[in-house]
C-alpha positions as CSV (number, residue, x, y, z in Angstrom):
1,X,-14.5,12.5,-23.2
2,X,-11.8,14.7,-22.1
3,X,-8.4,15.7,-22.9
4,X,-6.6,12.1,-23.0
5,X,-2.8,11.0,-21.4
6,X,-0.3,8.9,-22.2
7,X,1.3,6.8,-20.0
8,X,3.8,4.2,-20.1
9,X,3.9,1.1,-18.2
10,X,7.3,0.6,-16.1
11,X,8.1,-2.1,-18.5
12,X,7.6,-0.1,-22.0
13,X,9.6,2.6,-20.6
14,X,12.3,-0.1,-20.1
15,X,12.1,-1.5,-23.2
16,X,11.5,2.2,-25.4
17,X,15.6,2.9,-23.6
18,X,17.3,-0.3,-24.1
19,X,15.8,0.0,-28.2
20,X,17.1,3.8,-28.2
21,X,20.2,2.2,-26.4
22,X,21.0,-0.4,-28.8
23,X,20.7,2.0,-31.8
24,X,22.5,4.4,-30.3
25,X,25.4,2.1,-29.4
26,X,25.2,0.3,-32.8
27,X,25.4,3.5,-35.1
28,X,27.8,5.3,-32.4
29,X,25.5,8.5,-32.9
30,X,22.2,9.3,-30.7
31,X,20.7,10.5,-34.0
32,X,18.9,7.9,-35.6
33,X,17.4,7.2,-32.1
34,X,16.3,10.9,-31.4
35,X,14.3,10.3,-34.8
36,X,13.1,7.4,-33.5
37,X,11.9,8.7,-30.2
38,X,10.3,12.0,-32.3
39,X,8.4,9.8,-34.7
40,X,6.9,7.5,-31.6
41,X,5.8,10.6,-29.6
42,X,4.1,11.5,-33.2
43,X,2.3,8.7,-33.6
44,X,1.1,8.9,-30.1
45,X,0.1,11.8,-30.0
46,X,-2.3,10.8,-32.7
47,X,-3.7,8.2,-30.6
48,X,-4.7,10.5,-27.9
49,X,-7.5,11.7,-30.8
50,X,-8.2,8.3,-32.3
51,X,-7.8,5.4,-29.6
52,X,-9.0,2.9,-32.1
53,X,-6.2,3.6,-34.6
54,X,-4.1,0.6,-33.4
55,X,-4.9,-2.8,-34.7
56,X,-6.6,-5.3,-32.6
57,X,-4.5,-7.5,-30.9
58,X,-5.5,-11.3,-29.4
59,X,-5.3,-9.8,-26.1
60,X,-8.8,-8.3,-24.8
61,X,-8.9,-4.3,-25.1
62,X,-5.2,-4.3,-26.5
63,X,-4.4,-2.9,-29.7
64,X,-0.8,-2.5,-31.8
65,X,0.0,0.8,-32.9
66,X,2.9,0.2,-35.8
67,X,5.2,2.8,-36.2
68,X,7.8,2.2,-38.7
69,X,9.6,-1.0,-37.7
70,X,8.5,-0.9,-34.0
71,X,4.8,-1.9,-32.6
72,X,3.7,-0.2,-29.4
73,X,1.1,-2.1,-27.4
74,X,-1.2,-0.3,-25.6
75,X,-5.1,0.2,-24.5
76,X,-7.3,3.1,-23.4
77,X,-8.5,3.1,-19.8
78,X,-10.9,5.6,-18.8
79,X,-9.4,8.6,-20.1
80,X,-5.9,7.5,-20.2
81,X,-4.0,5.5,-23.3
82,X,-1.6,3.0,-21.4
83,X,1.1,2.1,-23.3
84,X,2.2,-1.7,-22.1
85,X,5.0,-2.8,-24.6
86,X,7.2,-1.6,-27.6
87,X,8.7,-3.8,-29.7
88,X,11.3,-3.9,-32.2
89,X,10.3,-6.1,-35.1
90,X,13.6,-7.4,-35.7
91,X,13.3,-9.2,-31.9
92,X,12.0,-13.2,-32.0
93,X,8.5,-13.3,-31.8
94,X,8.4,-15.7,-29.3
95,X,10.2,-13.5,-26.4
96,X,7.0,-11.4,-26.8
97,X,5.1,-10.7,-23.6
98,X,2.7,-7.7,-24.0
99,X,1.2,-7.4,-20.4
């Protein structure tokens, strides 16, 4: 298989600013969010060689990537990983909607 690409659904990219939002706003510095964002594009980056790296989720073809106290969503389509949700683990469970 080829080279593979990430890409984010409209809703994950929603969701990935409002977390980087909130922890900006509540530590009034962009810093621990720029480590935040540098540590997901890590772990992704990974994925992009191991697909199957995520757990299995209920959801058909869906797998959870965790990455420190966030979980990213996603599932490989042809040649493509698509990223559908991040979540913070400190949100309630039941507002959880992955696709």
């Amino acid at each position: 298989m080829g080279k593979r690409k990430i890409v984010w659904s409209h809703r994950a990219n929603i969701k990935l600013f409002q977390i980087l939002d909130f922890y900006t706003q509540r530590n009034q510095s962009p810093l621990y969010a720029k480590r935040i964002f540098k540590k997901i594009k890590q772990e992704l980056s990974l994925l992009k060689k191991q697909p199957e790296l995520g757990i299995p989720t209920d959801l058909d073809a869906v797998r959870g990537l965790i990455v420190e106290n966030f979980i990213i969503y996603y599932e490989e389509i042809d040649d493509m990983i698509v990223v559908h949700f991040i979540r913070d683990c400190n949100q309630n469970p039941a507002d959880l909607i992955i696709k």
